[in-house]
C-alpha positions as CSV (number, residue, x, y, z in Angstrom):
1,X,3.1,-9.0,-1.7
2,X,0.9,-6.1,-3.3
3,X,0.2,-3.6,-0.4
4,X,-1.8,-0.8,-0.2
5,X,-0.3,1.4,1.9
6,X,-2.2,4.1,4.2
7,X,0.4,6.2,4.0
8,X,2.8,7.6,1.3
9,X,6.3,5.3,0.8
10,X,8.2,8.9,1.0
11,X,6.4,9.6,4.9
12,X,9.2,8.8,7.6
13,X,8.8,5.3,8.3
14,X,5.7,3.7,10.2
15,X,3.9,0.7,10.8
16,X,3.5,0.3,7.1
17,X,7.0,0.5,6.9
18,X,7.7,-1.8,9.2
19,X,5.7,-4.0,8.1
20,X,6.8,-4.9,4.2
21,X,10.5,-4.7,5.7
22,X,9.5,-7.2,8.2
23,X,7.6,-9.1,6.0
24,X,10.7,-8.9,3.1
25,X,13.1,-10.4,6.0
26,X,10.8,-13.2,6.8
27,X,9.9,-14.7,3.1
28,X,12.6,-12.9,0.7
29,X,9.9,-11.6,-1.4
30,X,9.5,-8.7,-3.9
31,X,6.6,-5.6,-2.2
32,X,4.9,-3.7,-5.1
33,X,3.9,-0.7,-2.5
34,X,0.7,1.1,-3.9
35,X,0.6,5.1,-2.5
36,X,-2.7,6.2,-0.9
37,X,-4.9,8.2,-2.7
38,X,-8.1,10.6,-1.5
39,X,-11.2,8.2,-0.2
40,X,-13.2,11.2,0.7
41,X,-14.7,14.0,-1.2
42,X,-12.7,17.0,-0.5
43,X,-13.1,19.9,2.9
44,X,-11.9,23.2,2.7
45,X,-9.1,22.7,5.1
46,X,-7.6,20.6,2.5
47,X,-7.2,23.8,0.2
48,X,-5.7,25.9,3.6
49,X,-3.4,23.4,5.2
50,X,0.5,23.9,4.5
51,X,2.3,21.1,2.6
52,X,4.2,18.4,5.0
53,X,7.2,19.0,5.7
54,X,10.1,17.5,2.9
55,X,10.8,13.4,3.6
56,X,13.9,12.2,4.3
57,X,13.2,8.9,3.2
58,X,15.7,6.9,0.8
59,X,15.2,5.6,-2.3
60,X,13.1,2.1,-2.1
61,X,15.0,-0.9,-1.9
62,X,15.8,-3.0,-4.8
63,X,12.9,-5.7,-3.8
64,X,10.1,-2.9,-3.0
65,X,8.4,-1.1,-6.1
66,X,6.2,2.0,-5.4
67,X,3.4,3.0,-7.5
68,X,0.8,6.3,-7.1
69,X,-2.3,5.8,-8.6
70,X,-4.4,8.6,-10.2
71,X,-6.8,9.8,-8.9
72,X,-10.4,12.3,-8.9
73,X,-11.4,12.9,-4.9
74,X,-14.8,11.6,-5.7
75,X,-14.4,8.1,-4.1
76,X,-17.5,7.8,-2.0
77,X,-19.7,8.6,-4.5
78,X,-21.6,5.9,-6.6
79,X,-20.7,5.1,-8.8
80,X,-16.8,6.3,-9.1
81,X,-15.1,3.5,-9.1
82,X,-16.1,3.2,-12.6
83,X,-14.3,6.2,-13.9
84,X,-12.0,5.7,-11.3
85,X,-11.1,2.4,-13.0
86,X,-9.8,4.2,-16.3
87,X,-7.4,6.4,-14.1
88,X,-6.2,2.8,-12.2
89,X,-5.7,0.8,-15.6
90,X,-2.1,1.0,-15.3
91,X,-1.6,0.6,-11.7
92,X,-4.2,-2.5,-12.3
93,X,-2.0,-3.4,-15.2
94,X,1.1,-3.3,-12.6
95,X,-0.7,-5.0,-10.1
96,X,-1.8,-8.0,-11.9
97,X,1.2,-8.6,-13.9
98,X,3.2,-8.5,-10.4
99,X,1.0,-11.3,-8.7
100,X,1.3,-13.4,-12.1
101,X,5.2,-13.5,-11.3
102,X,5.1,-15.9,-8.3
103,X,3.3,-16.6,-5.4
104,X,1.7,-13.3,-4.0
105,X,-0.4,-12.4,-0.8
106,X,-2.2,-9.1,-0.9
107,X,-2.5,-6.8,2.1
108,X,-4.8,-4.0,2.7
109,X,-3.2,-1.3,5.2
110,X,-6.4,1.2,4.1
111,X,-9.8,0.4,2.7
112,X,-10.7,1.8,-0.6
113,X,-12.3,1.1,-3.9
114,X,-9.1,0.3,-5.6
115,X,-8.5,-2.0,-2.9
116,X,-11.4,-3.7,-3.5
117,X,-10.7,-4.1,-7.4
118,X,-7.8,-6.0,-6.7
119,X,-9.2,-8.3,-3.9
120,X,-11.8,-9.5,-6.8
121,X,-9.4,-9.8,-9.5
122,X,-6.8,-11.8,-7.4
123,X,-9.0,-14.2,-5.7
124,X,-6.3,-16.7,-5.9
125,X,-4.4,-14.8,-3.6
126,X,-4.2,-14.9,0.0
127,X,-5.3,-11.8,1.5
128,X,-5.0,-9.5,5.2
129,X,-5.7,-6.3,6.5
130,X,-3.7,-4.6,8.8
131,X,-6.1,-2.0,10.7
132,X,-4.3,0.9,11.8
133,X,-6.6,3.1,12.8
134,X,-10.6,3.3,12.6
135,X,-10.6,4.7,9.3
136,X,-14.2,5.6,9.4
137,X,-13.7,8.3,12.2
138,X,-11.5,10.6,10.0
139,X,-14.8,11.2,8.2
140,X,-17.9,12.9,8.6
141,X,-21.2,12.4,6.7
142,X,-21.4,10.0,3.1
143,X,-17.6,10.0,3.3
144,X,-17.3,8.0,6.6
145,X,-20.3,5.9,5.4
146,X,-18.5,4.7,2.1
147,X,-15.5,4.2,4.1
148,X,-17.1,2.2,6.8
149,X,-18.9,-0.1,3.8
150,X,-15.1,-0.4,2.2
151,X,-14.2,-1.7,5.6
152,X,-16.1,-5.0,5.3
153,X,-13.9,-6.8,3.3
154,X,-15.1,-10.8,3.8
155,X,-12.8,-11.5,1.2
156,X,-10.0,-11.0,3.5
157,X,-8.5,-14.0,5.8
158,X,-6.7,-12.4,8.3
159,X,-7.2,-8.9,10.0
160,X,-4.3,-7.6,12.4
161,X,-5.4,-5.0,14.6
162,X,-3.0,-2.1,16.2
163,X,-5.5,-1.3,19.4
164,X,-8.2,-3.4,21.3
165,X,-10.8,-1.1,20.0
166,X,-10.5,-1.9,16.5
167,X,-11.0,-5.0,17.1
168,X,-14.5,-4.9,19.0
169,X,-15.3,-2.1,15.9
170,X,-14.9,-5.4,13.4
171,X,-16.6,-7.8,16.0
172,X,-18.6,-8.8,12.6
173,X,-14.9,-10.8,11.6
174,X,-14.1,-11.4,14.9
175,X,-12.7,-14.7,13.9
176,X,-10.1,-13.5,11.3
177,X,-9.0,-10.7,14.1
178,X,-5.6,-10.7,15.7
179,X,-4.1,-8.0,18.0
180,X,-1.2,-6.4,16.7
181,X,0.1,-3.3,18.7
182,X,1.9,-0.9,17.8
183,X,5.7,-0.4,18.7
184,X,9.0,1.4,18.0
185,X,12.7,1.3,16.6
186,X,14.5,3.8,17.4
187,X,17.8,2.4,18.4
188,X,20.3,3.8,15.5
189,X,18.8,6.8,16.2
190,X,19.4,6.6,19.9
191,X,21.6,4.5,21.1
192,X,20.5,3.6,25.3
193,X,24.6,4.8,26.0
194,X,23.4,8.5,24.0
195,X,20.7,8.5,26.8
196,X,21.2,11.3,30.0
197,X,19.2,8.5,32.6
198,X,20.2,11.1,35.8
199,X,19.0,14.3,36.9
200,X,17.7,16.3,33.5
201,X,16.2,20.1,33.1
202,X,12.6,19.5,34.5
203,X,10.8,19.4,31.1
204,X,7.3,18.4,29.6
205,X,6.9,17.1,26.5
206,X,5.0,16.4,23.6
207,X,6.0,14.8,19.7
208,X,3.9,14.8,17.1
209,X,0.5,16.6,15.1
210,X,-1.5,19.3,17.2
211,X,-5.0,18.6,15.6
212,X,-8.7,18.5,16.2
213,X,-7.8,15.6,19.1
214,X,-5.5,17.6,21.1
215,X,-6.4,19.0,24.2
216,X,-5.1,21.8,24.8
217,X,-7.2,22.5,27.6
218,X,-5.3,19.7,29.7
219,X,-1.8,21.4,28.7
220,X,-2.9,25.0,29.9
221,X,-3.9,23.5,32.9
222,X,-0.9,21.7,33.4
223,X,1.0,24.9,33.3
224,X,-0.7,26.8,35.3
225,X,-0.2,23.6,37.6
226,X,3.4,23.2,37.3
227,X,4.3,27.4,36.7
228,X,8.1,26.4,37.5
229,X,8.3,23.7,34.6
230,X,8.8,24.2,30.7
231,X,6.4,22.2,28.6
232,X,7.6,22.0,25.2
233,X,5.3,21.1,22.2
234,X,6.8,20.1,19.2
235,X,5.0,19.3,15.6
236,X,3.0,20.6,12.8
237,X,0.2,23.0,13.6
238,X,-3.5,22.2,12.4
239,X,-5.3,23.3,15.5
240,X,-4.1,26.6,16.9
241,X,-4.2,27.1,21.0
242,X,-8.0,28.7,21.9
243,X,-6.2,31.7,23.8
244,X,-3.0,33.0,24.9
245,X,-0.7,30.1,26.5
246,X,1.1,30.6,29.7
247,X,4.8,31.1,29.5
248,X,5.9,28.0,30.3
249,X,4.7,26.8,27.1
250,X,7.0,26.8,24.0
251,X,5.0,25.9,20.7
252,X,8.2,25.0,18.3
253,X,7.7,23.9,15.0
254,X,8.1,20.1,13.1
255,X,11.3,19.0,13.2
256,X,12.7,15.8,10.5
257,X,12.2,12.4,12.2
258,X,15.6,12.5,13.5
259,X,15.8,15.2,15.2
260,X,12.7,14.7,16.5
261,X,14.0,12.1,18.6
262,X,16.6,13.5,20.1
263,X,14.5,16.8,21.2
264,X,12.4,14.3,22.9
265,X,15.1,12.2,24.6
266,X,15.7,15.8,26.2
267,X,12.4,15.9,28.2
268,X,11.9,14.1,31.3
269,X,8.5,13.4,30.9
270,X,6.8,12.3,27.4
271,X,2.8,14.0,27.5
272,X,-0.2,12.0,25.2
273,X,-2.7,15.3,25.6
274,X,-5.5,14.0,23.7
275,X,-9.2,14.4,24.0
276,X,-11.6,11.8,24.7
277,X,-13.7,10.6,21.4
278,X,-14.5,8.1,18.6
279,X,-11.2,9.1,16.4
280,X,-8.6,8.4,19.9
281,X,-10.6,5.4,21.3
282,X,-9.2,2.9,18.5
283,X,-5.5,4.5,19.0
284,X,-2.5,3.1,20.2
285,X,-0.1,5.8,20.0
286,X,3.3,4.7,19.2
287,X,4.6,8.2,20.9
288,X,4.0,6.0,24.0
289,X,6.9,3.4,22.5
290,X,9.0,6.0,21.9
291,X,9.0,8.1,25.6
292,X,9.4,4.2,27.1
293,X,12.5,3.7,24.7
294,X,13.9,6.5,25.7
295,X,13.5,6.0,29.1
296,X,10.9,8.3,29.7
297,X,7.7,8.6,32.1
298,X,4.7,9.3,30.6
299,X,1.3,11.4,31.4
300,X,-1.7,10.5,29.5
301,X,-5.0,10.9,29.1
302,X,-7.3,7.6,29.3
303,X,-8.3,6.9,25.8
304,X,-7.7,3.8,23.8
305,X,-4.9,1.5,24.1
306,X,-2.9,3.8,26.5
307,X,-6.6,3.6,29.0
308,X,-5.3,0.0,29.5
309,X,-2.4,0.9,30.8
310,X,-3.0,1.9,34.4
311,X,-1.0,-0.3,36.2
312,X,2.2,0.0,33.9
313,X,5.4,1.6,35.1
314,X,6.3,5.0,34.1
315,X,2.7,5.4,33.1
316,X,0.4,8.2,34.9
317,X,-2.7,8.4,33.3
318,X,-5.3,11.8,34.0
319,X,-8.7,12.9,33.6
320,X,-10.5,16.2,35.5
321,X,-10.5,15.4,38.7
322,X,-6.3,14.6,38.7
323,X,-4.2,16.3,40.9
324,X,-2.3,17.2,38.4
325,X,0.6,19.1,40.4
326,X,1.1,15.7,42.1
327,X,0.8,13.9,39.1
328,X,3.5,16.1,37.4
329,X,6.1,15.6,40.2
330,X,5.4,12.0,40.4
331,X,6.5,11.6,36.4
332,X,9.3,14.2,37.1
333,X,11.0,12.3,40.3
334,X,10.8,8.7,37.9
335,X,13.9,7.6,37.1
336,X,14.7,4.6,34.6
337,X,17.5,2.7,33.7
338,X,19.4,0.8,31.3
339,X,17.9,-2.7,32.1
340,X,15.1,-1.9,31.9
341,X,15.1,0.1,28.7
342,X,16.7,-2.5,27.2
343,X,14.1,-4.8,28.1
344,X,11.0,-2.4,26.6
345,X,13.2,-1.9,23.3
346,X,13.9,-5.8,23.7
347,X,9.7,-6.5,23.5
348,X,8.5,-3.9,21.2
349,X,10.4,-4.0,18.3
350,X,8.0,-3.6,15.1
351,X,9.6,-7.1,14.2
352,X,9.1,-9.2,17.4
353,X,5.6,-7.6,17.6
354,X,4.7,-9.0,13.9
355,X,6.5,-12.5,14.8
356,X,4.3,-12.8,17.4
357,X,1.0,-12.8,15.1
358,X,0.1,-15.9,13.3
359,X,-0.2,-13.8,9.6
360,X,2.8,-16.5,8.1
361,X,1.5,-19.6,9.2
362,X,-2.1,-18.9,8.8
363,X,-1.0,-17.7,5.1
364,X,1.3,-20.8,4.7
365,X,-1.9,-23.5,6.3
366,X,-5.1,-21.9,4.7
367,X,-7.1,-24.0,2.5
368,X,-7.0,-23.9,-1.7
369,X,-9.8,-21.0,-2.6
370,X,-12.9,-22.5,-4.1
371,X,-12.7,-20.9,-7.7
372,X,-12.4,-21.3,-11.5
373,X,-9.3,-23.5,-11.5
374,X,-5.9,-21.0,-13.3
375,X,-5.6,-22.9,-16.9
376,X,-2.5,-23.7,-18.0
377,X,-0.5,-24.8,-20.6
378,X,1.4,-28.1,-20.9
379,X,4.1,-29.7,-23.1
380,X,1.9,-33.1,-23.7
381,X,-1.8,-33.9,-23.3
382,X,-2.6,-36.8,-20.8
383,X,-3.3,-37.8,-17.5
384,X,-1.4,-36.0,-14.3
385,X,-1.1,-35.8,-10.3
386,X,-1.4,-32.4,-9.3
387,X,1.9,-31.1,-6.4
388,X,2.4,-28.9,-4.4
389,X,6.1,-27.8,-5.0
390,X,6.5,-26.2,-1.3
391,X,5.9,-29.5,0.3
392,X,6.3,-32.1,-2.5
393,X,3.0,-33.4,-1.8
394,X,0.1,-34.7,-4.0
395,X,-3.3,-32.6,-3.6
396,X,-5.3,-35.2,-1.9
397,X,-4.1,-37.7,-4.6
398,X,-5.7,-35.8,-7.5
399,X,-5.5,-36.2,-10.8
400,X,-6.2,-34.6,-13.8
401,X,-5.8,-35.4,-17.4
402,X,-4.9,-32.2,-20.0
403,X,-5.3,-32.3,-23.9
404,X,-3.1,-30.2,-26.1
405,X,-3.1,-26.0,-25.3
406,X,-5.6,-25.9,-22.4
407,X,-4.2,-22.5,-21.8
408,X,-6.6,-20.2,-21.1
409,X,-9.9,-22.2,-21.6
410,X,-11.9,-20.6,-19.3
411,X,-11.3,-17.5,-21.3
412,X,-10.1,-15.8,-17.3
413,X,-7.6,-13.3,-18.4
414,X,-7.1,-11.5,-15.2
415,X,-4.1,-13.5,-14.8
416,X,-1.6,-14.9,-18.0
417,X,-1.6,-18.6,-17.9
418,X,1.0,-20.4,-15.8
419,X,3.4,-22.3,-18.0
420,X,4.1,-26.1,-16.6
421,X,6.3,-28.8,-17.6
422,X,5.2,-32.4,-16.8
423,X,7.4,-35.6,-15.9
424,X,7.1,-38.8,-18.1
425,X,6.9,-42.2,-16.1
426,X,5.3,-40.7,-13.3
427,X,3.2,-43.4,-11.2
428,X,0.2,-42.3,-8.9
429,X,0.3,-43.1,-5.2
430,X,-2.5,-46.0,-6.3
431,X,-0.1,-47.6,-8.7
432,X,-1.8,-46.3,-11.5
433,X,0.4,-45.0,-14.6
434,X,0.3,-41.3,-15.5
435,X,2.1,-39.3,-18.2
436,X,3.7,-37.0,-15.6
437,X,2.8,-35.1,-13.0
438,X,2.5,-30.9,-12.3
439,X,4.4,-29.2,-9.8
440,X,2.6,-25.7,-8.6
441,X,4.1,-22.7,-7.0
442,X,1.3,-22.4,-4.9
443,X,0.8,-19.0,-2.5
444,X,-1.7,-19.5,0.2
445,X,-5.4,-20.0,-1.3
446,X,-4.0,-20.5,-5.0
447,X,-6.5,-22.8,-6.4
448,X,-4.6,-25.5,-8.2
449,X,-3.8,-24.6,-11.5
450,X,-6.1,-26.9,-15.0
């Protein structure tokens, strides 16, 4: 599989993560991983913000293979892709020379000119997109435009989804849309017997980026609500408080992954503070995963994926006219235990959540492209039956007849000719006599190959 990750291979691991290991487990194959890159033109905060925090993140495994493309941050402009194209030629190089190995899906985890490239230079293989987030409302003006345009890809035949909202967003594909929501696995990193399930210090808390959807209104007021409680607020910085905070509020800094889940398996309540907009309507927030692992109760606000969640244990969500004194002892007097958090762990692991789509059988079921057949060379000319190796079927009884070094006939050199051997004495399913026949390593939507 060739994906093209949203987020860098060397970022702790998330749903991309989880994905290619799921998706290694389940078919054994090799994952050329391809690094994000800028799709907008640049803001100033980009030339202000402080670098992320140093990855922990191992080496790749031997079957995954990273590449970082080179880039200019001039993506949405018309016209790029062009020049872009010189930067990409060895990445494209890479690419194609990976897919000509065996069998190979491609799968999009972030719209983007490059993206696009490979979709129409591998139109044998099959290809998905795993929506993450609404990509689109990260950008303003011609950026969110050109990413919006990049996010109609018809060439794809399956789209997962992490939230409902993305999927009413691509209504246009509805079709080809599966749901897909997030979820969490955390359990090396704490083990449910790790986990204090009694009476803890009474303690608020929030995991994760403070940016331009956080509200910090909501935490001052819960403060000043709950003066006798800590609320703790953990993560990198982009959006500083608008004044003073009360007290009771400790702003700490980000923490590696690791850590990071053991401060939270400290609090007694797991806070989603975010505001209501276009950017948090299509999220799913896999914080939420985490606080229920860990056998948390949660308060959130009522956007996305979490504003479906109303009637969920452990699950108070807020708006302005919550009591949210009442609210805050509610969450602080919930008490979980093991059974129960075994049970959430049990249901969303990243794996069991992928499982559950139909990506593999869809992939494994969809029909032959209609393109250019693949030329190919053979060891003698004549007549053949075209089969499918991962069956051992004929192709609707098909047959073909070669002459002498077909390879390449069609003069298509996005991909090297596939190399075939044929089988003398071969008779058809009608009796007829054929030189041999051709077995082909089809992936899903290979076109057969002469």
């Amino acid at each position: 599989m060739i994906y093209l990750s949203p987020v860098p291979w060397a970022s702790f691991s998330q749903r991309s993560h989880h994905f290619v290991n799921w998706y290694h487990a389940q078919t054994q194959a090799q994952v050329l991983w391809i690094d994000p890159y800028p799709t907008r033109l640049p803001a100033h905060s980009d030339f202000t913000r402080k670098a992320a925090a140093p990855s922990e993140k191992e080496r790749p495994p031997e079957w995954l293979q990273v590449v970082k493309p080179k880039v200019l941050p001039i993506e949405p402009i018309p016209g790029s892709g062009l020049l872009q194209t010189l930067l990409w030629r060895e990445v494209l190089k890479k690419a194609l020379a990976f897919a000509a190995e065996s069998s190979c899906m491609i799968c999009i985890g972030k719209p983007s000119k490059l993206a696009l490239q490979l979709l129409e230079r591998l139109p044998e293989s099959y290809a998905t997109y795993d929506a993450m987030d609404d990509f689109p409302a990260f950008y303003q003006g011609f950026s969110r435009r050109s990413m919006a345009a990049h996010e109609r890809l018809e060439r794809v035949s399956k789209i997962l989804v992490s939230s409902t909202a993305i999927g009413k967003n691509l209504s246009t594909m509805a079709d080809k849309v599966e749901l897909a929501r997030n979820a969490c696995d955390i359990q090396e990193l704490a083990p449910i017997e790790s986990l204090a399930l009694g009476a803890k210090q009474q303690l608020l808390g929030y995991v994760g980026t403070i940016a331009s959807w956080f509200d910090w209104d909501l935490i001052i007021a819960l403060a000043q609500a709950n003066p006798d409680n800590r609320i703790q607020l953990i993560g990198p910085l982009f959006t500083p408080p608008p004044c003073l905070l009360p007290g009771n509020v400790e702003l700490l800094p980000e923490r590696p992954y690791a850590e990071a889940i053991a401060a939270m398996a400290t609090f007694s309540v797991g806070l989603i503070p975010f505001k209501l907009n276009r950017l948090t309507a299509s999220v799913d927030p896999i914080k939420y995963y985490e606080y229920r692992s860990l056998g948390l109760s949660v308060i959130s606000t009522r956007f996305g994926e979490m504003a479906l969640r109303d009637e969920e244990t452990a699950v108070w969500l807020i708006d302005e006219n919550s009591d949210l004194r009442r609210t805050s002892r509610q969450a602080l007097d919930y008490r979980c235990n093991v059974s129960k958090i075994q049970e959430f762990r049990r249901n969303n692991l990243w794996a069991t959540r992928f499982s559950a789509t139909r990506l593999l059988s869809d992939a494994c079921a969809a029909p032959l492209c209609p393109r250019q057949p693949i030329d190919c060379s053979i060891s003698s000319p004549g007549r053949y039956q075209l089969n499918d190796i991962s069956n051992g079927q004929p192709l609707d009884d098909r047959r073909t007849t070669f002459t002498r070094d077909m390879a390449c006939q069609s003069g298509d050199t996005r991909r090297p000719p596939a190399v075939v051997e044929a089988q003398a004495d071969h008779t058809l399913a009608d009796g007829s006599e054929c030189l041999g026949k051709v077995d082909l390593g089809l992936c899903p939507g290979t076109a057969p190959v002469g």
